[in-house]
C-alpha positions in Angstrom: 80.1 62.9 114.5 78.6 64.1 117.6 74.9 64.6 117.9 73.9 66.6 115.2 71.2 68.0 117.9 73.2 68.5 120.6 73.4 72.5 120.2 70.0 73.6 117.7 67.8 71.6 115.3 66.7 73.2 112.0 62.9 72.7 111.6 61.9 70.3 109.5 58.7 68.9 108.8 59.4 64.8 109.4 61.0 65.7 113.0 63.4 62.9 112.6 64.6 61.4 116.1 68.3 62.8 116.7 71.4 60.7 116.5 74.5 61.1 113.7 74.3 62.3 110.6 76.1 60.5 108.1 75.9 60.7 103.5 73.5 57.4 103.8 71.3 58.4 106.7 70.3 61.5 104.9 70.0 60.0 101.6 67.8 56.9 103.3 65.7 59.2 105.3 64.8 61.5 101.8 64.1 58.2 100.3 61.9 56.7 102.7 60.1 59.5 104.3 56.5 61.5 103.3 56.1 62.1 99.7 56.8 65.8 99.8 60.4 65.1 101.7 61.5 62.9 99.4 63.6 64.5 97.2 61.0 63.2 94.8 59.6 66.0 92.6 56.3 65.8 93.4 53.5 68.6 93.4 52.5 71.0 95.9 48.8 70.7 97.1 46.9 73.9 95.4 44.8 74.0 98.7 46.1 74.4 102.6 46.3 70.1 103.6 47.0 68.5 106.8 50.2 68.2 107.8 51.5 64.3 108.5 49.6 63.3 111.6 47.3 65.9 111.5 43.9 66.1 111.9 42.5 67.8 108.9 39.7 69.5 110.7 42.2 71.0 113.0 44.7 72.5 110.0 44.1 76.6 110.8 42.4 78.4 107.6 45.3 80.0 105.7 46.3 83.3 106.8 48.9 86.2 106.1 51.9 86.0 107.7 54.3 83.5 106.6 58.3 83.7 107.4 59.8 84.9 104.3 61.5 82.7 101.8 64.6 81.5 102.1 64.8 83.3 98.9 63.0 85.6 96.3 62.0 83.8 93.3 64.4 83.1 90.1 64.1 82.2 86.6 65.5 79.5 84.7 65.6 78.5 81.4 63.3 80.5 79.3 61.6 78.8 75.9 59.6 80.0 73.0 56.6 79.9 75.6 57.6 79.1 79.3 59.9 79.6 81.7 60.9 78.3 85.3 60.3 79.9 88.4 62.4 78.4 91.3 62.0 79.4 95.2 63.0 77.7 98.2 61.4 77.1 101.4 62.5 75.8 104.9 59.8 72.8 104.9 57.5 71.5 102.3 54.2 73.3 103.0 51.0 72.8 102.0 50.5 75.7 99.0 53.3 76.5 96.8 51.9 78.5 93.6 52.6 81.1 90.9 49.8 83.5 90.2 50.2 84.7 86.3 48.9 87.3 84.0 48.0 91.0 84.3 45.7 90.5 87.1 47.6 89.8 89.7 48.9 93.3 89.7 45.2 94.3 90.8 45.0 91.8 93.4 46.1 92.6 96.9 47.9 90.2 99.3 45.1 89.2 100.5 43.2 88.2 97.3 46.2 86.5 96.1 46.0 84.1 98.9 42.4 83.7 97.8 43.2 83.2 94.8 46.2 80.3 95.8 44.0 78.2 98.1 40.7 78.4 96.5 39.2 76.0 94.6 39.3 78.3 90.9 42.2 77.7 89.1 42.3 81.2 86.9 40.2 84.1 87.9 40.1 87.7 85.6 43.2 88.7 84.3 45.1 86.0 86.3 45.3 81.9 86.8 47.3 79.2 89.3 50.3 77.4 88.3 51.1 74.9 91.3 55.0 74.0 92.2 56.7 70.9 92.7 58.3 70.1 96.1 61.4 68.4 96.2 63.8 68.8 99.2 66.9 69.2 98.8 70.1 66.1 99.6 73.3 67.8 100.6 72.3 71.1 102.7 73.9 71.3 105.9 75.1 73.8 108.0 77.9 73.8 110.7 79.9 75.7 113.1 81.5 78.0 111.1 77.8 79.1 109.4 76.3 82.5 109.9 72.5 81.3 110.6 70.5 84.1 111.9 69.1 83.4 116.1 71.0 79.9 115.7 74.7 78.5 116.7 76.2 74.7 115.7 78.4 72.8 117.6 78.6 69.8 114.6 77.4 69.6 111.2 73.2 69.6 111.2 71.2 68.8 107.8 69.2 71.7 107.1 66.1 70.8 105.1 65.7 73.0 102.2 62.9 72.8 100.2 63.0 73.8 96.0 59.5 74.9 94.2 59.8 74.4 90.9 56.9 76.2 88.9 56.5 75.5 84.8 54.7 78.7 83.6 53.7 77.3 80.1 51.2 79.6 77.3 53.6 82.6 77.9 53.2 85.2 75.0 55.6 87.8 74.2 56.8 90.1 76.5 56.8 90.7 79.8 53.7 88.9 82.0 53.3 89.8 85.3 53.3 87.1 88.3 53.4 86.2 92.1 54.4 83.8 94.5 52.3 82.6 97.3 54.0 79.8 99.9 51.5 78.2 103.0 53.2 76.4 105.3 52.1 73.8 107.6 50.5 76.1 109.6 48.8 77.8 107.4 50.6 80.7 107.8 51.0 82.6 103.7 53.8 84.8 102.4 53.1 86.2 99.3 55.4 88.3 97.3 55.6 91.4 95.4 54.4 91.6 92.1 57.5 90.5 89.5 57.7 89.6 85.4 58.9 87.0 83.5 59.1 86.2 79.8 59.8 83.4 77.1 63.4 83.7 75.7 64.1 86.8 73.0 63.2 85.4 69.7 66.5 83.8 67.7 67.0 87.4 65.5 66.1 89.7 68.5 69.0 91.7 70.0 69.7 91.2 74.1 71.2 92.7 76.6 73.3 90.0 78.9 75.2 91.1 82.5 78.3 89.0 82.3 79.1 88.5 86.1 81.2 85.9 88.2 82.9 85.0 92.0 80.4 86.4 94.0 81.5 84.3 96.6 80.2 86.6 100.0 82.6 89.0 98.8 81.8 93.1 100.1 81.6 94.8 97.2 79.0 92.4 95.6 75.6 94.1 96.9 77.1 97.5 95.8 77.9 95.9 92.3 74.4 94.5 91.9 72.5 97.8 92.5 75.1 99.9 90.6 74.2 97.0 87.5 69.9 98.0 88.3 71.0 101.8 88.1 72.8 101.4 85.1 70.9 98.9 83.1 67.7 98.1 85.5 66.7 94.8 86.0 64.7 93.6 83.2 67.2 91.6 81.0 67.8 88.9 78.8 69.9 86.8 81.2 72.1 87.2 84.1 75.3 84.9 83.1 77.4 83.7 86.1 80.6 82.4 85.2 81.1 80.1 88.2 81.9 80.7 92.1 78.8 81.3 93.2 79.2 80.7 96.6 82.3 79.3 99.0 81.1 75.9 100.1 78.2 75.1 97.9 76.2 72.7 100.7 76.4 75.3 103.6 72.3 76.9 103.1 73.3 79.6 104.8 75.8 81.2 102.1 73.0 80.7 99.4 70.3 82.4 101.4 69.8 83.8 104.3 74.0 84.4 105.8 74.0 87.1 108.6 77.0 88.7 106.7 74.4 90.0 104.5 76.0 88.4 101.6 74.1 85.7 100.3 74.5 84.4 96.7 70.6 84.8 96.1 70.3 87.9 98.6 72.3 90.1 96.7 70.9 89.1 93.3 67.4 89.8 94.6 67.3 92.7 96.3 67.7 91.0 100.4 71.6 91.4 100.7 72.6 94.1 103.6 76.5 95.6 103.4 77.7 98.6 104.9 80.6 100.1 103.3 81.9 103.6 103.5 78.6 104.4 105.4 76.0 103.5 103.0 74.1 100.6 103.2 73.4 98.2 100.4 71.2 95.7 99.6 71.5 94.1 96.0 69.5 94.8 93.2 66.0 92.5 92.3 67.7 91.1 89.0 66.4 87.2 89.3 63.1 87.8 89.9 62.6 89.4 86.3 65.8 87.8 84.6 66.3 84.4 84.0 70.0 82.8 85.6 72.7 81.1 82.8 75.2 79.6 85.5 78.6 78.3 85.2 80.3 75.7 87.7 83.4 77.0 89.0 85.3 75.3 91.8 83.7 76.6 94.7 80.4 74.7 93.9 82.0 71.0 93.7 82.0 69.6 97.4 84.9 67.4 98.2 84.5 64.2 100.0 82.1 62.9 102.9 82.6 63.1 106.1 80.5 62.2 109.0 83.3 64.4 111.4 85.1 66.9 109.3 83.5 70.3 109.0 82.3 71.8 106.2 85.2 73.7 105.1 87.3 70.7 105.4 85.0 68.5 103.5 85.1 70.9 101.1 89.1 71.6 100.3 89.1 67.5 100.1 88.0 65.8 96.9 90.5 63.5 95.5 90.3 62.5 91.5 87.3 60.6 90.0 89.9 57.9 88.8 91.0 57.8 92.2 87.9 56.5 93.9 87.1 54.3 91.0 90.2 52.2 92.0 89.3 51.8 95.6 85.9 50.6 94.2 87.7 48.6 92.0 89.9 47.4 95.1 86.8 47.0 97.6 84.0 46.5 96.2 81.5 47.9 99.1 78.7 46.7 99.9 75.1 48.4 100.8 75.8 51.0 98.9 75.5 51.7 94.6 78.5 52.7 92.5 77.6 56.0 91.8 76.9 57.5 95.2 80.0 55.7 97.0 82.2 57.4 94.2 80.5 60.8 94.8 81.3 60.4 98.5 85.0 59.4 98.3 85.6 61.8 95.5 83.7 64.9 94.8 80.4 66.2 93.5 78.2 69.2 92.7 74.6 67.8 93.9 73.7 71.0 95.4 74.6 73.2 93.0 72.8 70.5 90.2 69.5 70.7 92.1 69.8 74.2 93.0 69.9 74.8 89.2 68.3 72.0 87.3 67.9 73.9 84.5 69.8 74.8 81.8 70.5 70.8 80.6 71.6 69.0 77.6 70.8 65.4 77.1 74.6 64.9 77.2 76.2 66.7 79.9 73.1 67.8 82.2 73.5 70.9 83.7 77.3 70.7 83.9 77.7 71.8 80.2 74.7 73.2 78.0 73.4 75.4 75.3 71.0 77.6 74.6 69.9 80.5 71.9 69.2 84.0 73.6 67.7 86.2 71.2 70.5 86.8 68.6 73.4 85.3 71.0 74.5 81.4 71.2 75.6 80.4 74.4 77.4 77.1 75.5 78.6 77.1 78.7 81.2 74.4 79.7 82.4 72.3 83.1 86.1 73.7 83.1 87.3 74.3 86.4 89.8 72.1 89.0 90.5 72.2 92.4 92.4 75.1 94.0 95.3 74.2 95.8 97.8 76.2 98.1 101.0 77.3 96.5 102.9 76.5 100.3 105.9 74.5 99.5 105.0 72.6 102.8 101.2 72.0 102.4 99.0 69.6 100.4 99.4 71.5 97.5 99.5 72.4 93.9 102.7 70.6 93.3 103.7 68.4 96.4 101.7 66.5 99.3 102.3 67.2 102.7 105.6 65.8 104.4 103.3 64.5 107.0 100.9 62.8 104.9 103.3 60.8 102.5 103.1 57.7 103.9 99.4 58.3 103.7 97.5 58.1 100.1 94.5 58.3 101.5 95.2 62.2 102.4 96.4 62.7 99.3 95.6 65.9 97.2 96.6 64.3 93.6 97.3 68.4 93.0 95.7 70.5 91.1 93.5 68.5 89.5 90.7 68.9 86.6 87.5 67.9 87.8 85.7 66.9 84.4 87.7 66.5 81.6 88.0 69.1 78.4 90.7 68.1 76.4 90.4 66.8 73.1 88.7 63.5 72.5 86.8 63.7 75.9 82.9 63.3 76.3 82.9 66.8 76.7 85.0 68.0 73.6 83.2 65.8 71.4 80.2 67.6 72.4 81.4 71.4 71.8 83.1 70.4 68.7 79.5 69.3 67.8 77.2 72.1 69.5 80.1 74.8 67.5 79.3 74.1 64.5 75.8 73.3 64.9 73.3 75.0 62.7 71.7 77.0 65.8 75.6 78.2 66.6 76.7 79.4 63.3 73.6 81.0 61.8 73.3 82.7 65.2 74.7 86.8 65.1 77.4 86.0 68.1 79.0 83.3 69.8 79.7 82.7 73.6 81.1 80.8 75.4 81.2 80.3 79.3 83.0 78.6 81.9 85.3 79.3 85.0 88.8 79.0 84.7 90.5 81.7 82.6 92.4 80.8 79.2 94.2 84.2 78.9 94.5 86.0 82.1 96.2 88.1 84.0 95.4 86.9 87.7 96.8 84.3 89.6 94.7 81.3 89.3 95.9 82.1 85.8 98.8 79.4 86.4 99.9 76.9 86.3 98.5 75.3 83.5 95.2 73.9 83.1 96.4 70.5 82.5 96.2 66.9 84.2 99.3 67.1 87.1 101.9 64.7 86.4 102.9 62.8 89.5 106.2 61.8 90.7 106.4 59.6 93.9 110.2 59.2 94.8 111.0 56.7 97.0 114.1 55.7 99.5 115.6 53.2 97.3 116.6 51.1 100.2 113.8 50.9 102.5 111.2 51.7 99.4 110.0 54.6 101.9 108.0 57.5 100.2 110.3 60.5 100.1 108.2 63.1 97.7 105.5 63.2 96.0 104.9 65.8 93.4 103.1 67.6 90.7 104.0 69.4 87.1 102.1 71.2 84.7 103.5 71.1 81.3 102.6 74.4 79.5 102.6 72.5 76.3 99.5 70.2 77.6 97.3 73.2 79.3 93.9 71.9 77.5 92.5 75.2 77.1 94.7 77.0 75.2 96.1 73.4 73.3 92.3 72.4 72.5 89.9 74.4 73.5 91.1 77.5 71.6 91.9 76.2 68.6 88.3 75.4 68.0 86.9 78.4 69.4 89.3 80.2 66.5 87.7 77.7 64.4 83.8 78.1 64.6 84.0 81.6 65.0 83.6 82.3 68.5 83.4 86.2 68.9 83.6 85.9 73.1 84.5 83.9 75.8 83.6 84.8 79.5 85.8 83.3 82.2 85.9 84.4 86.1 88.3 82.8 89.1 91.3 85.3 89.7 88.7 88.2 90.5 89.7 90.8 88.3 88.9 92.9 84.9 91.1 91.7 81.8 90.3 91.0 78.0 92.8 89.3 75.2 91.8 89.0 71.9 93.9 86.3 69.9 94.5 86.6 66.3 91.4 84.6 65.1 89.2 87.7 66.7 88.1 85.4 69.8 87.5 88.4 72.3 88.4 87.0 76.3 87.3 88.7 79.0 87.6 88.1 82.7 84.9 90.6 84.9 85.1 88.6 88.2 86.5 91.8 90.3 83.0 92.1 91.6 83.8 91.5 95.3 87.9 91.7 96.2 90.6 90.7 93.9 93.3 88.7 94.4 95.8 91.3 92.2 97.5 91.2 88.6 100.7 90.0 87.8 101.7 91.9 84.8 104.8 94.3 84.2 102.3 97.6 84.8 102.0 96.1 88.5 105.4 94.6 88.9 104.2 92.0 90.7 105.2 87.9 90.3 102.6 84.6 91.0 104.0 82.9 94.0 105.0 79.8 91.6 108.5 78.2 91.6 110.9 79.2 89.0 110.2 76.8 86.3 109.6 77.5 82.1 105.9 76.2 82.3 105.6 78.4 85.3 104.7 81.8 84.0 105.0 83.9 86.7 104.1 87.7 85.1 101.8 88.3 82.1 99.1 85.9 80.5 100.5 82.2 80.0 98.7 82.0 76.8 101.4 84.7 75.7 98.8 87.4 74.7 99.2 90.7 75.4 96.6 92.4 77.4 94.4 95.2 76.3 94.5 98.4 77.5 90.4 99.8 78.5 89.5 101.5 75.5 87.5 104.4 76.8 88.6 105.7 80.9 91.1 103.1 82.0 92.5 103.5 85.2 96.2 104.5 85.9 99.3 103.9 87.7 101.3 106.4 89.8 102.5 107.9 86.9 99.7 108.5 85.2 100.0 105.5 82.6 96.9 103.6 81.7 96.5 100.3 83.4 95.3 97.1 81.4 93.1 95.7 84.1 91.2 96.4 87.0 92.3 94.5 90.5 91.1 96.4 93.2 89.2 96.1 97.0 87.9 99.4 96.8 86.6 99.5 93.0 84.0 97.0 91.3 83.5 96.4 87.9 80.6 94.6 85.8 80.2 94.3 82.0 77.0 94.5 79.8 76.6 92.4 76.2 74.4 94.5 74.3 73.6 92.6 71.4 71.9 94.6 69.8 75.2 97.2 69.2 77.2 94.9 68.9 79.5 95.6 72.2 80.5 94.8 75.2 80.7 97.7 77.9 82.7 97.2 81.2 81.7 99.8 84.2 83.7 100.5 87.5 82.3 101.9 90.7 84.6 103.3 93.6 82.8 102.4 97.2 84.6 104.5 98.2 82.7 107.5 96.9 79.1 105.9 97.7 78.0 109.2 95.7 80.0 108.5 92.8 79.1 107.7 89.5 79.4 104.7 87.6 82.1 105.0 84.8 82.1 103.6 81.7 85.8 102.6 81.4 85.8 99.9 78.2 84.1 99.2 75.7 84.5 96.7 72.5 83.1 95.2 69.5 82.3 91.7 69.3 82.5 91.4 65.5 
């Protein structure tokens, strides 16, 4: 890699000399450097400190006028009493606080930076919670990134700083609170005045915005301020069924993109999209309502490299059993198991300490569950790399002509990047957490995750199952000739495990994203299925309504039109949209129009709404609506 200087440097607050960046000179430097660059989790001075190599006596008094965050504050993981507040922060700083209680909305900013830096702890009405600092491994940016003021010639680390406040003692409701960052300078942003609140109580009814693929798409800041219009901003949880971004360790696309289409700037209020001549900015849902995320494909990074870009790093994981046989083979040394095989096969570390909360003791935060209110939610790792349908690419079913020769570039198709299928770590667990007490004497069960069972979209086939490989060879020089990839329908683990026990526990819903549209199922057991990921573009439907076919070679586990899973879609029960002819349409797949649903609990339904951008004085529509039970 060239020098990662060479064009701009990203402030940072150790000023490392320049040279190349590679996986173990940014995991080395985090490890050795000042204790609030660490990566270490360590707290955040209550009181403006000296910055390393700083006199003390020179460190300016804190003052207003701090940069703004690199994003609004967010809530995680809500308990009977507490709840997480998360914000990031280009370099460590000095003060990183959240002011609590009803007084802070009687304290102006002035006397809320008081109130941070001072040497009282709680004042009337209001006391200090102080953050932990832990900067973040994998954040980079690179020449394709959209930084505002700044340009890359190469791949640059970008230090990215997470605050992680516990506000413990919560009672019920809604409490107000603030934020207040100092940096090194002593320079103080303090934000507006937002709530939080300890998780609904296990018999209390919620209302949940079921969302997913937000991905910098152009609809999404329109979709987020219709979803404050219609159901405001104070909910019970925002659930994000994966593809949260498009290349999970590029900063930029989680905060602060010059598209205007951030993953946190839309959901808090900062995103700026002009379509049809209005303007829109996102809605400030995560400030007040805690985030349930999902992992999709787009936040597992493929593997290291200390000269591909970004993008390619990202389109390049290879299988976990893959790299375990080079270990295996090689045996490396300088270097501990577990980060070599996350660099030579994939891994979602950004996305992991981005969102380190939800977890369960077994599966972290890739697969989790929690009780919201009168709602059980377990949300699963089910997703696998996307791969080009080109019959002359590395792709879903062969490698490249070029590359055959060459395991090393390799795609191993398809793949499934954590196992699901019956008997794995991670069946074993939802076969468990289903028909756990806190499951079955909850009202409803959900469950989350990316790719879709029953679908109508593309990424709907083919089949969510291991690829099975076939490398032909010349039989007289033993030359590779092909390699490639089937997906027996028979084997797709979703429908072949997963479902079955969904059926069996009573699962009333199960919320998938990926092919960016609106479609639901329900199967015969009463497991409802819907997909509401057309929030940004969509990618089309391939049913008989359209006409249209998935680009997929003729083949019986290749199903090409309708849902592989063989259900038959369902038509929106209340202003579904039509067809030329005037004949109702059993999804929505559109550029133009975005849709979002709503759980309300507490009826018992789920409600799906469209919005035409194209009209920016249009009203939302109610265009589904169905019960759970």
């Amino acid at each position: 890699m060239t020098d990662p200087t060479a064009n701009e440097t990203l402030p940072t607050t150790e000023n490392p000399a320049p040279g190349s960046l590679s996986r173990r000179t940014v995991l080395g430097a985090l490890a050795g450097g000042a204790a609030v660059a660490t990566g270490v989790a360590v707290p955040a001075a209550p009181a403006v400190a000296a910055a390393p190599g700083t006199d003390p006596d020179d460190v300016p008094a804190p003052r207003l006028g701090g940069r703004p965050l690199l994003c609004e504050p967010y809530l995680l993981d809500p308990q009977a009493s507490t709840v997480y507040v998360v914000w990031h922060t280009e370099e460590a700083g000095t003060a990183q606080v959240v002011l609590v209680g009803a007084g802070v909305t009687t304290l102006d900013d002035q006397q809320a930076l008081d109130a941070a830096t001072g040497s009282r702890r709680n004042g009337p009405g209001w006391r200090r919670i102080t953050a932990t600092t832990k900067r973040l491994t994998r954040t980079r940016e690179d020449s394709a990134s959209a930084v505002p003021g700044r340009s890359f010639s190469a791949v640059v680390d970008r230090p990215v700083h997470r605050q992680l406040a516990l506000v413990d003692k919560l009672p019920a409701g809604r409490t107000p609170y603030r934020v207040v960052s100092v940096d090194h300078a002593g320079r103080a942003t303090v934000t507006a005045v937002y709530t939080l609140a300890p998780v609904a109580p296990r018999k209390q009814a919620v209302k949940l915005l079921l969302t997913s693929d937000h991905q910098l798409k152009n609809m999404t800041p329109a979709n987020l301020e219709k979803v404050a219009e219609t159901v405001g901003v104070r909910l019970d949880g925002v659930l994000v069924a994966g593809d949260l971004v498009n290349v999970p360790d590029r900063a930029s696309e989680w905060f602060d993109s010059t598209t205007g289409l951030a993953f946190f700037a839309g959901l808090t209020g900062r995103a700026s999209k002009t379509l049809h001549g209005r303007t829109w900015r996102g809605a400030p849902l995560l400030q007040h309502t805690p985030i349930y995320p999902a992992i999709g494909n787009h936040e597992v990074m493929g593997r290291w490299s200390d000269t591909a870009g970004l993008d390619s790093q990202f389109n390049d994981p290879q299988p976990l059993e893959v790299a375990r046989r080079k270990w295996r083979d090689s045996r490396p040394s300088g270097v501990d198991e577990a980060t070599w095989l996350a660099e030579q096969s994939w891994d979602v570390t950004t996305y992991e300490e981005m969102f380190p909360y939800p977890s369960s003791p077994n599966g972290g935060q890739r697969w989790w569950a929690r009780t919201i209110g009168d709602v059980h939610l377990v949300t699963l790792f089910a997703t696998q790399i996307w791969r080009s349908a080109s019959p002359t690419a590395r792709g879903k079913f062969q490698e490249a002509p070029a590359d055959l020769e060459n395991a090393e570039k390799w795609g191993y198709g398809q793949f499934i990047f954590e196992p699901v299928k019956r008997g794995s770590r991670q069946y074993k667990w939802l076969e468990r957490e289903l028909a756990s007490p806190a499951a079955q004497r909850a009202r409803y069960r959900v469950v989350m995750y990316h790719h879709p069972g029953h679908g109508l979209g593309d990424n709907s086939a083919p089949p969510f199952t291991d690829p099975v490989q076939t490398v032909t060879r010349d039989p007289l020089t033993g030359k590779v000739t092909a390699v490639t990839y089937d997906y027996p329908l028979a084997d797709d683990h979703i429908l072949r495990d997963l479902e079955p026990l969904f059926s069996a526990n009573g699962v009333h819903l199960v919320h998938n994203g990926h092919s960016h549209l609106w479609n639901r199922f329900r199967n015969a057991a009463g497991v409802n299925w819907l997909e509401t990921s057309n929030v940004g573009n969509s990618y089309g439907a391939y049913d008989v309504s359209s006409g249209a076919s998935r680009n997929l070679p003729e083949d019986p586990d290749h199903i090409r039109q309708g849902d592989p899973g063989g259900l038959a879609p369902i038509v929106p029960t209340v202003a579904p949209l039509t067809d030329a002819a005037g004949k109702p349409l059993p999804y929505v797949a559109s550029n133009d129009i975005t849709v979002f649903s709503v759980l309300d609990s507490g009826a018992g339904v789920v409600r799906s709404y469209r919005f035409d951008t194209r009209d920016p004085g249009s009203a939302v529509v109610l265009f589904d609506e169905f019960p759970l039970a």
